[in-house]
N, C-alpha and C positions, 0 to 999 in steps of 0.2 A: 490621623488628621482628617479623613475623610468624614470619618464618624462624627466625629468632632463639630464640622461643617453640616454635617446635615444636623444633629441634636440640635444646635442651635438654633437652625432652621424650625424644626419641626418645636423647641423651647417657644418660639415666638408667638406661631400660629395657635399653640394652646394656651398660653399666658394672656396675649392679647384677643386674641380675636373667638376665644370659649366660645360666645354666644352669640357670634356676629357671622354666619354662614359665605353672605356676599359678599361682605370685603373680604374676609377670613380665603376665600375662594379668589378671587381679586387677585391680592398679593401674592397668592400662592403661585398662580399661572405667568404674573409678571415675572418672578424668580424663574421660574421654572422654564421661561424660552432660551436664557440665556445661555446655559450650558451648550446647548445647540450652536449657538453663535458664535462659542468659543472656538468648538470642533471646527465648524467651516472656514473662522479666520486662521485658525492653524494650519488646515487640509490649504487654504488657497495659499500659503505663504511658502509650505513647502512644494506647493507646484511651481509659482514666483520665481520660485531659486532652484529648481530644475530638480530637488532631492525626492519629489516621488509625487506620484500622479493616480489619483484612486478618485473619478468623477461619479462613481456610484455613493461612492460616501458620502460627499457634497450632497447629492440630492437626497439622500435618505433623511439626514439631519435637516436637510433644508424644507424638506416634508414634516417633519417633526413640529422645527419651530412654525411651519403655517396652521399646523394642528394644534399647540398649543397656543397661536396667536386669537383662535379661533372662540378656545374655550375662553380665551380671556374677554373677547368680544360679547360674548353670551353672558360671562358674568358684568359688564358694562351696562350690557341690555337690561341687567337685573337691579343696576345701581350700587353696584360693590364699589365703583369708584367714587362716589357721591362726596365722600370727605376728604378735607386736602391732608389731610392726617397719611391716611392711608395711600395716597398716592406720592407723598415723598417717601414715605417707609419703604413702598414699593420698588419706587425706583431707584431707593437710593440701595438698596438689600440688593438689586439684581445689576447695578454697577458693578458693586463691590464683587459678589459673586463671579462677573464677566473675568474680572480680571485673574480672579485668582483660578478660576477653571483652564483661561488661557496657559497660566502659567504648570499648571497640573499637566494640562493636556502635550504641552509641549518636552516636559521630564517622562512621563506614565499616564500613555493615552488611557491601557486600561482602567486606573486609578480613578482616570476623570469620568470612564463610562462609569464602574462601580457607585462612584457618587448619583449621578441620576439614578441610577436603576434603584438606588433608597429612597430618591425625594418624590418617582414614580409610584414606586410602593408604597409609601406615605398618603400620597394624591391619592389611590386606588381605596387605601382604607378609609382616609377625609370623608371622599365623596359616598363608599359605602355606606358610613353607619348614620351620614346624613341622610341620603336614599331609605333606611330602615327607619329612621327616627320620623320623618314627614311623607312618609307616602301619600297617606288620603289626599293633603294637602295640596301635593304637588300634584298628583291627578287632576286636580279639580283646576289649573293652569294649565292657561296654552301655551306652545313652544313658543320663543322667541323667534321672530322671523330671522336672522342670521342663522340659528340651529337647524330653520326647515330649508334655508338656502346650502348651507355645507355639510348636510348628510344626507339629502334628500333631491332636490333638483337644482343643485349646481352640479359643474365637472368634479367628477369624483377622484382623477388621477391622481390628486395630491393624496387625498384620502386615503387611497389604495400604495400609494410609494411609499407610507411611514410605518406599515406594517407586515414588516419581513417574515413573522415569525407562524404568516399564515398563507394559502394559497391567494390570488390578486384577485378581486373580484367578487371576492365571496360574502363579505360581511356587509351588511346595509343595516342599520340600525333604522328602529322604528323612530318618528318625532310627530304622536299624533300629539304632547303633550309638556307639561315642562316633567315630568318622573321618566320619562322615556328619552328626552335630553339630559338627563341627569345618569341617568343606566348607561348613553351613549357616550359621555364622558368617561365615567367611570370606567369603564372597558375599553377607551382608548388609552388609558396610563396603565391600563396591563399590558395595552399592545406597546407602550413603551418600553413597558421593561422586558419585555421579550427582543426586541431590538437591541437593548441593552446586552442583558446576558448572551445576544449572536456579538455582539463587539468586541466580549471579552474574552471569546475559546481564541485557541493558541495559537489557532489555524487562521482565523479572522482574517487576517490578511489576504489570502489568498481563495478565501472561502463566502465570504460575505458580500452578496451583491444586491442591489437593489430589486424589484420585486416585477420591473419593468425590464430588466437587463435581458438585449438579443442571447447573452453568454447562458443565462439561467432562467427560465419562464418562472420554474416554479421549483421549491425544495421540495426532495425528495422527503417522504410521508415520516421516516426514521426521522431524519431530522427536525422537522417539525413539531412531533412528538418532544425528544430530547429537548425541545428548548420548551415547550410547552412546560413537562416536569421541570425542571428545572425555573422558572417562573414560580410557577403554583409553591413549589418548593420555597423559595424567597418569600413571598407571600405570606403563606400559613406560619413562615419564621415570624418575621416583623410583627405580625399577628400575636404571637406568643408572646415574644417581648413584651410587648405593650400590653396584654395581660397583666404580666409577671411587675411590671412596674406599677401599673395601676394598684397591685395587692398590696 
């Protein structure tokens, strides 16, 4: 089923939107906060009813969807919403999607990460082989003022809360440009799914904390590694597939 869900997803985005980058990129980021959404209305309901209380989780997710709310601002900035075409498609895909994540997340939490951690990996290839097909192009543009505000001189903490699967502090992407806003996306939906595949070891529970947590400054270097391979690993798959399909 999961599969299922995303194929379709990802059926859309190349059916409809082949040659159209900025909505194509649009739509994608609208769906793609929602899964977030679901997690936290789940996380807040079972704290509600007193069956379990994990406030690092809340804010990892909740760092997430401001990071993906962010890229979606960036592609607004760029005119991906311009048609009302694509903005009921949008929103009406990332309805639907809300609910049924809620309801995943609520039977098999892991189930509902695993779905992100493909639509991330999807997003990371999108934004790739766009980044390879128009470099010159995007060179020759300036970042959008939103991108030079949240990667560059606004508060970074959110910034730094949605990616677990690295030391806090350490990454600062360049935005002299729009190819370097677009490089800086891109490597945010690997650090999604590095997030991802930390949500879904077995230990998670008692192992997974935010990147700010007084309990864990920083993961230890093994583990970070581990989730690194393991990413790269997912990655270079999806990769393959979509090869293997393309033949």
């Amino acid at each position: 089923m999961i599969n299922l869900l995303v194929n379709i997803l990802v059926f859309v985005m190349e059916k409809i939107y082949g040659d159209k980058p900025y909505p194509r990129f649009y739509v994608l980021e609208t769906v793609a906060r929602v899964p977030y959404f679901a997690y936290t209305s789940v996380l807040h309901l079972y704290e509600t009813l007193g069956l379990w209380r994990k406030s690092d989780w809340m804010k990892v997710h909740f760092a997430e969807s401001w990071n993906e709310l962010h890229h979606l601002l960036i592609m607004e900035s760029l005119g991906g919403d311009s048609n009302w075409f694509d903005r009921i498609l949008a929103r009406t895909s990332a309805l639907i999607y809300y609910w049924i994540l809620v309801v995943i997340y609520l039977f098999n939490p892991r189930a509902a990460y695993h779905f992100m951690q493909l639509v991330e990996q999807h997003a990371y290839h999108s934004y790739n082989n766009f980044l390879m097909a128009h470099t010159e192009e995007l060179k020759a543009q300036p970042a959008p003022a939103i991108a030079i505000n949240y990667y560059r001189d606004g508060d970074l903490y959110m910034f730094d809360e949605f990616q677990t699967g690295q030391h806090s502090g350490i990454r600062r992407p360049l935005v002299d440009n729009l190819y370097d806003v677009f490089v800086a996306i891109r490597d945010d939906e690997k650090e999604h799914v590095k997030t991802m595949v930390a949500c879904q070891k077995p230990n998670a529970y008692e192992t997974f904390h935010s990147p700010h947590s007084p309990e864990v400054k920083n993961l230890p270097d093994e583990e970070l590694q581990a989730i690194e391979t393991a990413t790269q690993l997912a990655i270079d798959g999806m990769k393959e597939a979509k090869q293997t399909v393309l033949k």
